[in-house]
N, C-alpha and C positions, 0 to 999 in steps of 0.2 A: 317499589314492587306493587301489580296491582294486586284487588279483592281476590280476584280468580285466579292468579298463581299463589299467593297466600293460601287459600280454599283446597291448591293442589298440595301444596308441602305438606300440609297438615291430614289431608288423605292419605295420602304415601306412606308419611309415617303409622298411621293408623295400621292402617295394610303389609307393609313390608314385611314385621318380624312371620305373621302366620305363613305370608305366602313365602318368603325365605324356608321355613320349616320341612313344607310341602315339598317344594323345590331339593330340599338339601337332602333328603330321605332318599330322592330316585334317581340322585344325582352319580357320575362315577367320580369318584375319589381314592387316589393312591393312597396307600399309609399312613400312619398312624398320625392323625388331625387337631389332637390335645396339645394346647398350646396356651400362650398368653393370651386375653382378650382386650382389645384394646378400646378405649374411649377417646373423641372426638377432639379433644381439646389441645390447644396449643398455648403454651405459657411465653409471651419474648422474652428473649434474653435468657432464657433459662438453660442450661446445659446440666448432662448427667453422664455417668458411666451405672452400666448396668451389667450384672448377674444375673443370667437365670438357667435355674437346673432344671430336668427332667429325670426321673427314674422311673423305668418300666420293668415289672414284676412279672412272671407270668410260669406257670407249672409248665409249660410244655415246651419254653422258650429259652436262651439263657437272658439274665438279666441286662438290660441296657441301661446305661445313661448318658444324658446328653447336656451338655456342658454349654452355655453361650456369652461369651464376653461382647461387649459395646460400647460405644462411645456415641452420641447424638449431640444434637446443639438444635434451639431454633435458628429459623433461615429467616423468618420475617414474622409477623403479627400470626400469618397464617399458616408460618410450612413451617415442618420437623423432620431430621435428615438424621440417619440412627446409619452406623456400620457393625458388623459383627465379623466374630470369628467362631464359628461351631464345632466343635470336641465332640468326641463320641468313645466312650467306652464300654465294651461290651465283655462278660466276663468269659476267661482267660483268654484276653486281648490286649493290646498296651492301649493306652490313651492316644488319639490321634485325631488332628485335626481333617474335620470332614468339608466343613462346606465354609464358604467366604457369602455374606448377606449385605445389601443394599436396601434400606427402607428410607422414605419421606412418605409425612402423615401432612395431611390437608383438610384443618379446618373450614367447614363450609356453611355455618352458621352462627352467631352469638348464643353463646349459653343462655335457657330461656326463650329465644325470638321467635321460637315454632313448638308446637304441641312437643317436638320429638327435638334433641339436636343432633347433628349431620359432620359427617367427615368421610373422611378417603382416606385407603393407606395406598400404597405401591411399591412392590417389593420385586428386586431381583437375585437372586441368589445363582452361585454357581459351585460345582462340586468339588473340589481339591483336586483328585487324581484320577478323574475323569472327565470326559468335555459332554457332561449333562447338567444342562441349564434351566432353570425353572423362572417364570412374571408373575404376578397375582396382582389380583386389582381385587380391596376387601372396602363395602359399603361399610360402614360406622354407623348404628342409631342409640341414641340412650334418652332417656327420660327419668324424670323423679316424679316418684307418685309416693304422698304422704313422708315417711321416714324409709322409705324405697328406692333402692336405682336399679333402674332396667338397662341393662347394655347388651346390644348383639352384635356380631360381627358375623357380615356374609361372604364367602370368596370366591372370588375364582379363580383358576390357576391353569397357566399351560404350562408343561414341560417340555423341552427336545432334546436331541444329541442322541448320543453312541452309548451304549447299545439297546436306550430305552425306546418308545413306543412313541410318537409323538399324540398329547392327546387334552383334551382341556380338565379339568378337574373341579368339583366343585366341595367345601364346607362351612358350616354349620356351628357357632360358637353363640351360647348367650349366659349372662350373669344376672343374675338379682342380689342385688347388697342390700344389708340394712344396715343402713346409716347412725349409730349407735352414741359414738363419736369420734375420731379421727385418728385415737391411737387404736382403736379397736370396730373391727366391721366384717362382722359372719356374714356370709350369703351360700349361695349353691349353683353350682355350672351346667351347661349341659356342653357336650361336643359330638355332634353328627358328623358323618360322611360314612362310602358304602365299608370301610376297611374301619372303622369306629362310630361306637355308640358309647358313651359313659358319661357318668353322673359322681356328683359331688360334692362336699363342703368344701366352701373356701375361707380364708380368715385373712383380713388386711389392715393396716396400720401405718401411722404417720407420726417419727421422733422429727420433734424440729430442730437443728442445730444452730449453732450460733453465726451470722454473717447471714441471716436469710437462708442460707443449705436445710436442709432436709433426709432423710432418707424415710424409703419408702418401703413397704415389704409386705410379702402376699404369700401364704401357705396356701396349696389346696389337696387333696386327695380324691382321687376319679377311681369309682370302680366297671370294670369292662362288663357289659352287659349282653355281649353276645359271646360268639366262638371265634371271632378275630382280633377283638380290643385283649390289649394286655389287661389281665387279672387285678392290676394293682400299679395307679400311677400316683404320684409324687411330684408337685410342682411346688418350688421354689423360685423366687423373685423378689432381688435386692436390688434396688435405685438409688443412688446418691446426688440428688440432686441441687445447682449450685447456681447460679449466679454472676 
């Protein structure tokens, strides 16, 4: 690769998370955007099943929770291919499965090789018992500065089908960890879009198990900082990952 596209990467990354920011404030986005965040990297050979909860709290709302099972595997040095099944329960409703999710994450640079490192995710999802379908294509950057990691996630997202709106959508996702040690790592979230703003501590950790496995696990709490974000969210995220 030459000086001058070197010279670009290394801009981009400088540049992106602000102008993502900007972008992601006047951006239109359906509901509620508080989610995982994800980082660039791809492990070969590595496979996992994952957990992850969501509860949403809110005085004016009944309470929701959202439920996500998965299974992933790497595809190559570079790609990560995750499927889910999405739960949703809302109080006094039964438990019922909402949406079916398609993801592959695409590393796009060696950890280290650029001021900033780079990936892609891409995601298809479609709704259980309805014919509305949602794509998203979400930038990845993260960087380590001193006992620091910066990680943002930028998206965008089209929906279509019966009886929604067809229309593209955009959010807003960044983390700062401090990197402490590996069974233990505080930081704080932020998550934009126009239907959410909230903020947050997050807490993450790494048991190693025996055979190389792992598991992996992430508390955060977000509180809604306007008149639309839910009052009080709740994320949970358990990974077992194997080998």
């Amino acid at each position: 690769m030459t000086s001058g596209a070197n010279r670009t990467i290394r801009c981009l990354g400088y540049v992106a998370l602000p102008i993502a920011c900007l972008v992601s404030t006047a951006a239109i986005a359906d509901g509620i955007v508080i989610d995982k965040i994800y980082d660039p990297y791809v492990q070969p050979l590595e496979k996992e099943f994952e957990f992850r909860s969501l509860v949403f709290s809110d005085d004016d709302l009944a309470d929701t929770q959202k439920h996500r099972f998965g299974f992933g595997r790497s595809l190559s040095e570079r790609w990560f291919g995750e499927i889910y099944a999405v739960g949703v329960k809302t109080t006094g409703e039964e438990f019922r499965i909402d949406t079916y999710e398609l993801e592959f994450k695409r590393q796009l640079t060696e950890q280290g090789e650029y001021a900033f490192d780079w990936g892609l995710l891409f995601e298809i999802e479609r709704q259980a018992d309805v014919d509305i379908w949602e794509i998203s294509t979400s930038l990845i950057a993260s960087r380590e500065f001193g006992g620091w990691v910066g990680t943002a996630n930028f998206d965008v997202i089209y929906e279509w089908g019966d009886p929604v709106i067809n229309e593209f959508e955009t959010a807003f996702h960044t983390q700062f960890r401090r990197r402490w040690s590996e069974h233990f790592e505080p930081g704080v979230e932020i998550h934009l879009g126009q239907d959410t703003l909230a903020v947050g501590p997050i807490f993450a950790g790494l048991k190693r198990l025996g055979g190389g496995s792992k598991l992996a696990w992430e508390l955060g709490y977000f509180a809604g900082l306007d008149e639309i974000t839910p009052d009080d969210t709740v994320r949970l995220t358990l990974e077992y990952e194997f080998y």
